[in-house]
C-alpha positions as CSV (number, residue, x, y, z in Angstrom):
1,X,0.0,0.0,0.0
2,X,1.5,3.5,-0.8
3,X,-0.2,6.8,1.1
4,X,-0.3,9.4,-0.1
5,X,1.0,13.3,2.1
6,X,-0.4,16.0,0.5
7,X,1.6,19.3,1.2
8,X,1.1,22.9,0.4
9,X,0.9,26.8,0.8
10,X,-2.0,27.6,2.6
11,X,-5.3,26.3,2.3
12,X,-4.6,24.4,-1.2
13,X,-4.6,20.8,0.1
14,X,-7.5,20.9,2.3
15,X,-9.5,22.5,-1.2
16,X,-7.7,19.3,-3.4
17,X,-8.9,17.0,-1.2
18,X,-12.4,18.3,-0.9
19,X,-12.8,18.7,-4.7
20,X,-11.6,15.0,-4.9
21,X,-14.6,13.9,-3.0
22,X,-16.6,15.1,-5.5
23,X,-15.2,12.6,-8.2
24,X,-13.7,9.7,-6.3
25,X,-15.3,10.0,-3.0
26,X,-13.6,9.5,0.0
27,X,-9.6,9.3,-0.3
28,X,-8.3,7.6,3.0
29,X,-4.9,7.2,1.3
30,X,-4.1,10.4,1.7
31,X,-3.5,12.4,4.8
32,X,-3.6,16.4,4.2
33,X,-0.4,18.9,5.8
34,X,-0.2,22.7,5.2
35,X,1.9,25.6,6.0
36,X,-0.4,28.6,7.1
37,X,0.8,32.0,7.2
38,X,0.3,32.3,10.9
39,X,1.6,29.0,12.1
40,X,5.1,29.5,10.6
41,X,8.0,26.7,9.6
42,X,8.7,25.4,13.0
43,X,5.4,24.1,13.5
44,X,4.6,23.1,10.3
45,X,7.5,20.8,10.3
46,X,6.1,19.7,13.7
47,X,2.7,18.7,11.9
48,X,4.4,17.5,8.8
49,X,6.2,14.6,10.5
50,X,3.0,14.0,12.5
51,X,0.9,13.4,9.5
52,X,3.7,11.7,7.8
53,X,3.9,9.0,10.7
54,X,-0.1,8.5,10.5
55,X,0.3,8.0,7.0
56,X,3.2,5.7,7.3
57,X,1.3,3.0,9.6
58,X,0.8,-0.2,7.2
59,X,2.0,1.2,4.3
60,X,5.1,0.6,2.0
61,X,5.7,3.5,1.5
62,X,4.8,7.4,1.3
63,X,4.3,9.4,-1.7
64,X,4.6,13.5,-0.7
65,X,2.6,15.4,-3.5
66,X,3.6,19.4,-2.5
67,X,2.1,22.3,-4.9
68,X,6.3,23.6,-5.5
69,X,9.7,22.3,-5.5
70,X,11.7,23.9,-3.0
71,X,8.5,25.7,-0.9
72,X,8.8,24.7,3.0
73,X,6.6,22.2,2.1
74,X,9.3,20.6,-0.5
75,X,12.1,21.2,1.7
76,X,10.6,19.6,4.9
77,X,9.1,16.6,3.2
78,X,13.0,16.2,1.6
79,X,14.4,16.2,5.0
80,X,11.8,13.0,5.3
81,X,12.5,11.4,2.4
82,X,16.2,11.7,2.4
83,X,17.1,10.5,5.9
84,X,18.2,6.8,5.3
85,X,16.6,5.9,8.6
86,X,12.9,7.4,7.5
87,X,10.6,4.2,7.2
88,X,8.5,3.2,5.0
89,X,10.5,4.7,2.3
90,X,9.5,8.4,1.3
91,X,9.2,9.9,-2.3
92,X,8.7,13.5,-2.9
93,X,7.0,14.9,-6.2
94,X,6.0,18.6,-6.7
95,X,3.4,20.3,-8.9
96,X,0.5,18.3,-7.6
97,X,-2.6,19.3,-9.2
98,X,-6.3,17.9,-9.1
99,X,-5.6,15.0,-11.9
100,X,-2.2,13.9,-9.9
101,X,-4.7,13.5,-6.6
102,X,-7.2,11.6,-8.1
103,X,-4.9,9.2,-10.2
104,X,-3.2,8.4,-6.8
105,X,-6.4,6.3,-6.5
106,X,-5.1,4.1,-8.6
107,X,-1.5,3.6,-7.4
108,X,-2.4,3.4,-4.0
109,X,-2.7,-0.5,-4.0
110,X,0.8,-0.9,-5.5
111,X,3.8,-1.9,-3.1
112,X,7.1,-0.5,-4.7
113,X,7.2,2.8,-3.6
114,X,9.5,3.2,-7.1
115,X,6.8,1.8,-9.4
116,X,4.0,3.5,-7.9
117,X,6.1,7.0,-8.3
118,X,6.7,6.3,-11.9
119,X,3.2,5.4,-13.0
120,X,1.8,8.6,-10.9
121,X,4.6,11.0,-12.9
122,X,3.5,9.2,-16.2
123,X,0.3,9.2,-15.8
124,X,-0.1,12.8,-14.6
125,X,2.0,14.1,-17.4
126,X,-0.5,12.3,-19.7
127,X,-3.2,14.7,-18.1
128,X,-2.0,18.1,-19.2
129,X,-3.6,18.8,-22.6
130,X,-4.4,21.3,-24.8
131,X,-8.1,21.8,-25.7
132,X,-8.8,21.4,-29.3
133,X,-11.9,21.9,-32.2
134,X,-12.5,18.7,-33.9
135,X,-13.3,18.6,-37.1
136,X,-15.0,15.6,-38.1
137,X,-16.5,14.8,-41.6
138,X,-20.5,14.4,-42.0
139,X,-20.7,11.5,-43.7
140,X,-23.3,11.2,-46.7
141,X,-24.8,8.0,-45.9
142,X,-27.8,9.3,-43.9
């Protein structure tokens, strides 16, 4: 099993995950952490590693999903995921978006932490597209 941390600026997790539940429903694979404006780095890093040992309890391994690279979020869940003695393993991905969430529905049964970072970075690249016309042909049979 691979849980899922979700980690951003201000209120942007929380609003993720209760957009998600009006797709997929319920998530329990992942656990929500943010840094608040008033709360400051300290104590965010305090929550962090308490979400990120709920999250950790029967699972693989952790997948951290923050909004930017190299935010407080970023650099706190790298301090994580970096630490040889951090169990179960720890990736850390940034750019999470609303597709990235909800496709780590379907990762979240996997057990390498490796495999299941590599089909959620595939798969959410495979999500950004470009809306286009279609021009399609009416066909004279009718």
């Amino acid at each position: 099993m691979i849980n899922i941390v979700l980690a951003t600026h201000g209120p942007l997790a929380d609003a993720l995950l209760t957009s998600s539940r009006m797709v997929y429903g319920e998530l329990p694979h992942v656990f929500p952490v943010a840094l608040s404006e008033t709360k400051g780095i300290n104590s965010f890093s305090g929550e962090f590693t308490a979400v990120l040992k709920e999250a950790s309890k029967g699972a693989d391994g952790v997948i951290v999903l923050c909004d930017l690279q190299s935010g407080t979020p970023w650099n706190v869940a790298c301090h994580h995921a970096f630490n040889p003695q951090t169990q179960p393993p720890v990736a850390v991905l940034a750019g999470v978006n609303f597709p990235m969430l909800l496709l780590s529905d379907e990762i979240k049964d996997l057990t390498c932490l490796t495999e299941a970072t590599g089909q959620l970075l595939a798969q959410s690249r495979d999500s950004l597209v470009e809306a286009r016309l279609v021009e399609t042909v009416q066909s004279d049979d009718f």
